[in-house]
Backbone as a printed PyTorch tensor [residue, N CA C, xyz], in Angstrom:
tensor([[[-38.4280, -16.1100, -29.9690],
         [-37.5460, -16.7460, -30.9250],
         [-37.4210, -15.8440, -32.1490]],

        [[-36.3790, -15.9970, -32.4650],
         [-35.9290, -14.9570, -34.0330],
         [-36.1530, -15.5540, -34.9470]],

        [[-36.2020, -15.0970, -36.1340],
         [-36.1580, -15.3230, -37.8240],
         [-35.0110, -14.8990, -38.2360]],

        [[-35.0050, -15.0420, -39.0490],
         [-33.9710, -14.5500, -40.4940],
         [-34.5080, -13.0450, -40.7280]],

        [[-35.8990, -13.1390, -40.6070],
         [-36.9730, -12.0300, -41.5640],
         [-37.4510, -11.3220, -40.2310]],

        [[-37.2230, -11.7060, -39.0310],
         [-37.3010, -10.6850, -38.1100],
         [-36.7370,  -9.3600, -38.6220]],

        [[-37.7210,  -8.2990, -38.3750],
         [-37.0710,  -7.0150, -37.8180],
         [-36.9640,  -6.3340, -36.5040]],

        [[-35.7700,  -6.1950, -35.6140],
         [-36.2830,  -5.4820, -34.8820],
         [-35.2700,  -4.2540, -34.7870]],

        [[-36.2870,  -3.1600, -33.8780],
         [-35.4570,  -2.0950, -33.5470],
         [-35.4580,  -1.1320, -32.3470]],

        [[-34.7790,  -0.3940, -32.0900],
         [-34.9550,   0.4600, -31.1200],
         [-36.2150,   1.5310, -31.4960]],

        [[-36.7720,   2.0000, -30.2380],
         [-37.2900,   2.9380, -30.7190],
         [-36.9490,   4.2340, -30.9200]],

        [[-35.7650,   4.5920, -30.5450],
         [-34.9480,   6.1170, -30.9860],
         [-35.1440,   5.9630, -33.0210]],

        [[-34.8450,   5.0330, -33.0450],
         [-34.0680,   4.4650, -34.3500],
         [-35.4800,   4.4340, -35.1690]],

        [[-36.4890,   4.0060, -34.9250],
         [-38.0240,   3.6880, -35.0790],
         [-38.6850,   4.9150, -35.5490]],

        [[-38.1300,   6.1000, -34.5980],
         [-38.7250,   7.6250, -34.0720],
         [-38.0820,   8.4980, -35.5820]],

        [[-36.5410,   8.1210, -35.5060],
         [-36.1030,   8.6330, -36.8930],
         [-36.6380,   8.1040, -37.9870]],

        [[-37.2590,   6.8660, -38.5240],
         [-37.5060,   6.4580, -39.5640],
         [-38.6300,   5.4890, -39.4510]],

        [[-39.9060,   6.5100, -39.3430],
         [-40.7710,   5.7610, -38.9270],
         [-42.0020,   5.5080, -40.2800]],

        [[-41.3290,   6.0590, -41.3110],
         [-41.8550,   5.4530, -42.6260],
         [-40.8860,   4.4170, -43.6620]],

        [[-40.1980,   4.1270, -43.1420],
         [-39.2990,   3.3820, -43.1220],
         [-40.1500,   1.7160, -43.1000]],

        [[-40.5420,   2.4040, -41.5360],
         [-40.4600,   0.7340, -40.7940],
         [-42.2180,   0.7640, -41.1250]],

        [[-42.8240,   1.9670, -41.4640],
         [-44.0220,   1.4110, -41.6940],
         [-44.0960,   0.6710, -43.1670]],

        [[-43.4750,   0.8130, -44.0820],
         [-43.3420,   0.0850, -45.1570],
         [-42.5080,  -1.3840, -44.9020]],

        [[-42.3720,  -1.5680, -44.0380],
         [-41.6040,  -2.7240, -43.6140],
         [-42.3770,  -3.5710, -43.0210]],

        [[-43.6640,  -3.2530, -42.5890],
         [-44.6410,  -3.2610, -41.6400],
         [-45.4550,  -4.4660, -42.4120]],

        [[-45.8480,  -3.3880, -43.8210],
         [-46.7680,  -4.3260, -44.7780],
         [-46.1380,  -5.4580, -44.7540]],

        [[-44.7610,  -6.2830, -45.0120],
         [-44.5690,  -7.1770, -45.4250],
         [-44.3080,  -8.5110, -44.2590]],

        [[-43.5980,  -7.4630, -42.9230],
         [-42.9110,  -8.1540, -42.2670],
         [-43.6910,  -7.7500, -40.5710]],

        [[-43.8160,  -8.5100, -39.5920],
         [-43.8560,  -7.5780, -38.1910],
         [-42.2860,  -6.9490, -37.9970]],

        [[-42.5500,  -5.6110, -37.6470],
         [-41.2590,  -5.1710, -36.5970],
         [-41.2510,  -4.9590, -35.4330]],

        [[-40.4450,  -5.3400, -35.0930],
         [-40.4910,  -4.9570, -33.2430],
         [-39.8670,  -4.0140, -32.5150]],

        [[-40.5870,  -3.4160, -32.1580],
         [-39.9760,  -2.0570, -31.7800],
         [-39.4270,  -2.0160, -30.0620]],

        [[-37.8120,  -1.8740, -29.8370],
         [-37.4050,  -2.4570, -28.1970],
         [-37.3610,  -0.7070, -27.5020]],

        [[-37.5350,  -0.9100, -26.5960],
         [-37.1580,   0.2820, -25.5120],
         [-36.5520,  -0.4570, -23.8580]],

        [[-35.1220,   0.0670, -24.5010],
         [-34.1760,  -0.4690, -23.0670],
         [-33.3070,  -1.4040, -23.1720]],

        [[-33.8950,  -1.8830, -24.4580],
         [-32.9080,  -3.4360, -24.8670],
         [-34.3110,  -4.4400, -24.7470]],

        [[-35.6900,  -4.0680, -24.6780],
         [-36.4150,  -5.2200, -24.5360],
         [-37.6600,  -5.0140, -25.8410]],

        [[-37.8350,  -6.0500, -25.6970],
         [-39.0210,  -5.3900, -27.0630],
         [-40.2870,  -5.4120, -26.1160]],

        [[-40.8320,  -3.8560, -26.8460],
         [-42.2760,  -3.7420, -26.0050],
         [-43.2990,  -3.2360, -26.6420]],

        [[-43.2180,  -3.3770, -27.9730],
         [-44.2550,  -2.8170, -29.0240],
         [-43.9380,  -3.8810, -30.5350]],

        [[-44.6450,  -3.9930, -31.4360],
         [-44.6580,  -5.0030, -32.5970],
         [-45.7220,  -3.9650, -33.4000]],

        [[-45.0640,  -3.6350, -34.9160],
         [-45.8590,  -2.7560, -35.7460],
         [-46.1970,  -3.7980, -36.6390]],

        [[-47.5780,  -3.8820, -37.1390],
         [-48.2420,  -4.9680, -38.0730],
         [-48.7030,  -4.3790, -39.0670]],

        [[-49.1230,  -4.6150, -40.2470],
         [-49.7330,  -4.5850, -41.1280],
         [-51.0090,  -4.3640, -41.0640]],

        [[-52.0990,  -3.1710, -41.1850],
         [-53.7580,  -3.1530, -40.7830],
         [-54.0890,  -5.0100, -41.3880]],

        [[-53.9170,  -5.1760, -42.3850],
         [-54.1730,  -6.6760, -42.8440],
         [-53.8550,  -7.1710, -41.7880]],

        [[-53.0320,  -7.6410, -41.5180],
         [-52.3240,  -8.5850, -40.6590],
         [-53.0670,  -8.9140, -39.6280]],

        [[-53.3940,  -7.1440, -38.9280],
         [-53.9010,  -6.5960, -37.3970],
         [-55.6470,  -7.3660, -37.6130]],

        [[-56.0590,  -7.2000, -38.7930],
         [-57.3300,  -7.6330, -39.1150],
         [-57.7580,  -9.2530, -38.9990]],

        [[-56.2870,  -9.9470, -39.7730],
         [-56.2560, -11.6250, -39.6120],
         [-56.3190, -11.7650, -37.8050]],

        [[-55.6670, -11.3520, -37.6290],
         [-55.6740, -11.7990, -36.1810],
         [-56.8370, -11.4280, -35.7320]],

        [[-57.1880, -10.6380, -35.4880],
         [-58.5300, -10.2710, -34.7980],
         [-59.2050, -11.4680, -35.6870]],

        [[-59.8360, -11.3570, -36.4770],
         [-61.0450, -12.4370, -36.7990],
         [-60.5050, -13.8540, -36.2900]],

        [[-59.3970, -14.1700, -36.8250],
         [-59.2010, -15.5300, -35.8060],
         [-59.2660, -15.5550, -34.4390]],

        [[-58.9730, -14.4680, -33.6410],
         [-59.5070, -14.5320, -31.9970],
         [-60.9440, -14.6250, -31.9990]],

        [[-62.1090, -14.3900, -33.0320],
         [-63.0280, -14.4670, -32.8510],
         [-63.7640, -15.6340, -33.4840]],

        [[-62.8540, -16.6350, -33.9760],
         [-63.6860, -17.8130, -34.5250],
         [-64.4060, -18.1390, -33.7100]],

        [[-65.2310, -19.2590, -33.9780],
         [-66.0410, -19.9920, -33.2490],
         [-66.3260, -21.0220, -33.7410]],

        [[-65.9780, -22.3240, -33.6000],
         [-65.7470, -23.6770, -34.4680],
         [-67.1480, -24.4200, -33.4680]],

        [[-68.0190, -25.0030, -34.3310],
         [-68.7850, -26.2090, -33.9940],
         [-68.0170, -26.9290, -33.7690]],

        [[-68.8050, -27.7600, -32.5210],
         [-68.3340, -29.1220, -31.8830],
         [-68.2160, -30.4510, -33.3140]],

        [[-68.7900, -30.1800, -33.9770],
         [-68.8970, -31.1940, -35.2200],
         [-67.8250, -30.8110, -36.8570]],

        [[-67.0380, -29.3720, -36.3230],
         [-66.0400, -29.3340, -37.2250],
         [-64.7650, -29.4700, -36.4350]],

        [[-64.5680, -30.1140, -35.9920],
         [-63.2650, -30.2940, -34.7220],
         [-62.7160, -31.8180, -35.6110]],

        [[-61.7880, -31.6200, -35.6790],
         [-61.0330, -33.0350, -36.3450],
         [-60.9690, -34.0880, -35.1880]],

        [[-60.5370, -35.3590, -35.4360],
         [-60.2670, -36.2990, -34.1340],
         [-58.8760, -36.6240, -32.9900]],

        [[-58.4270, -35.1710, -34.0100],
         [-57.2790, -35.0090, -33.1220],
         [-57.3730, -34.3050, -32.2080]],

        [[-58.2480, -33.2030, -32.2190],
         [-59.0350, -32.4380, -31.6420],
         [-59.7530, -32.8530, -30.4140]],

        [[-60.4270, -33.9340, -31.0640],
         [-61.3270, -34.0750, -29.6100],
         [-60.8900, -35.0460, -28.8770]],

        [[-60.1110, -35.6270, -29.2760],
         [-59.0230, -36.1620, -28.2470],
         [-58.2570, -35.6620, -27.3460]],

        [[-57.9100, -34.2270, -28.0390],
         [-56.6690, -33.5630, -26.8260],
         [-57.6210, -33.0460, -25.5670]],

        [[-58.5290, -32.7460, -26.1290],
         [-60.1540, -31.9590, -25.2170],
         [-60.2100, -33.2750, -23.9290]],

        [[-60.2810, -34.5690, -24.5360],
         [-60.9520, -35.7300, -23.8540],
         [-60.2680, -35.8640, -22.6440]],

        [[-58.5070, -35.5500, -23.4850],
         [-57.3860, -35.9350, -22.8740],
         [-56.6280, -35.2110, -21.8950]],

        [[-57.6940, -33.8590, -21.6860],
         [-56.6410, -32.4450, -20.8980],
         [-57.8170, -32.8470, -19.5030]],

        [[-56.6880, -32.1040, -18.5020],
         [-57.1430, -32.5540, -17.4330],
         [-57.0920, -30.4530, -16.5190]],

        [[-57.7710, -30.6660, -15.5420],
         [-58.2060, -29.5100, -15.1750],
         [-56.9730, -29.3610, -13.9610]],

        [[-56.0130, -28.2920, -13.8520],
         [-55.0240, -28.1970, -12.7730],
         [-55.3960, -28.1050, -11.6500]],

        [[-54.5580, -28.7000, -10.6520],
         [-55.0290, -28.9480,  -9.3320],
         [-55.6790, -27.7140,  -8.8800]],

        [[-55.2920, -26.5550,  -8.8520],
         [-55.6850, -25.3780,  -8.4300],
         [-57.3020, -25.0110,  -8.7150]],

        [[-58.0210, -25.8410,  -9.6520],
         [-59.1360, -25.7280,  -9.7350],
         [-59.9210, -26.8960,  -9.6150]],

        [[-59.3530, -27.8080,  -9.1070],
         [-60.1490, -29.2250,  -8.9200],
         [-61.0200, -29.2860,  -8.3330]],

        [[-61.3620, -28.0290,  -7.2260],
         [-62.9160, -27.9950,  -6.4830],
         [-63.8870, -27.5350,  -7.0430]],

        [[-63.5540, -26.1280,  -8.0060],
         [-64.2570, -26.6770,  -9.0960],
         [-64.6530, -26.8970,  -9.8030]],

        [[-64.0760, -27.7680, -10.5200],
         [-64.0540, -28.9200, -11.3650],
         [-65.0810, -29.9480, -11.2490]],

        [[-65.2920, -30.3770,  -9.5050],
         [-65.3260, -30.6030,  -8.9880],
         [-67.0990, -30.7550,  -8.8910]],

        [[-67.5280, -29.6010,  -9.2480],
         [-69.2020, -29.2200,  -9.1200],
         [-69.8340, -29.3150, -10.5440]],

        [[-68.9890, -29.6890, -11.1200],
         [-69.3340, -29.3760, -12.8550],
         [-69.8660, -30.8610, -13.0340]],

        [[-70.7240, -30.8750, -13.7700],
         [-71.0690, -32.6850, -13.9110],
         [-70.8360, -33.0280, -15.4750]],

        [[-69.7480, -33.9270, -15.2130],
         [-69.6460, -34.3630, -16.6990],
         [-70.3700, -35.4090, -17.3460]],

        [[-70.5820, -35.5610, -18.7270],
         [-70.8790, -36.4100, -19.1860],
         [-69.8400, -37.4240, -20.2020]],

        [[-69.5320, -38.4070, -19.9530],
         [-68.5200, -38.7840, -20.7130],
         [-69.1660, -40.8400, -21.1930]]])
């Protein structure tokens, strides 16, 4: 899905002005297409940094809101693994 504040570009276009788009970088992601498709996204080291530490949270079972542990209560395991699922012993 697009923005307003999307950037994107080719990468010929990228290759010519590639301090350009790294100052564009700090503020905004750009996306860099080859072929007509996008297959690269230039970030901000900040940015690159937020993300990484949020892939590495790790939330206690006791900071989970109750919306939270509802959707957990409420998700169900796809058929494709129901055997097993199957061997796991729940407690509920």
């Amino acid at each position: 899905m697009s923005t307003d504040d999307d950037v994107t570009v080719s990468a010929a276009e990228f290759h010519r002005n590639v301090g350009v788009y790294q100052d564009i970088a700090l503020t905004k992601p750009v996306k860099i297409t080859k072929n007509g498709r996008e297959r690269t996204v230039l970030l901000s080291a900040q940015e690159y940094a937020r993300l990484k530490r949020r892939d590495r949270r790790v939330i206690a079972a006791g900071e989970l809101a109750e919306h939270q542990i509802e959707a957990i209560r409420g998700a169900r395991v796809p058929d494709r693994y129901a055997e097993k699922s199957n061997r796991v012993k729940r407690t509920e």
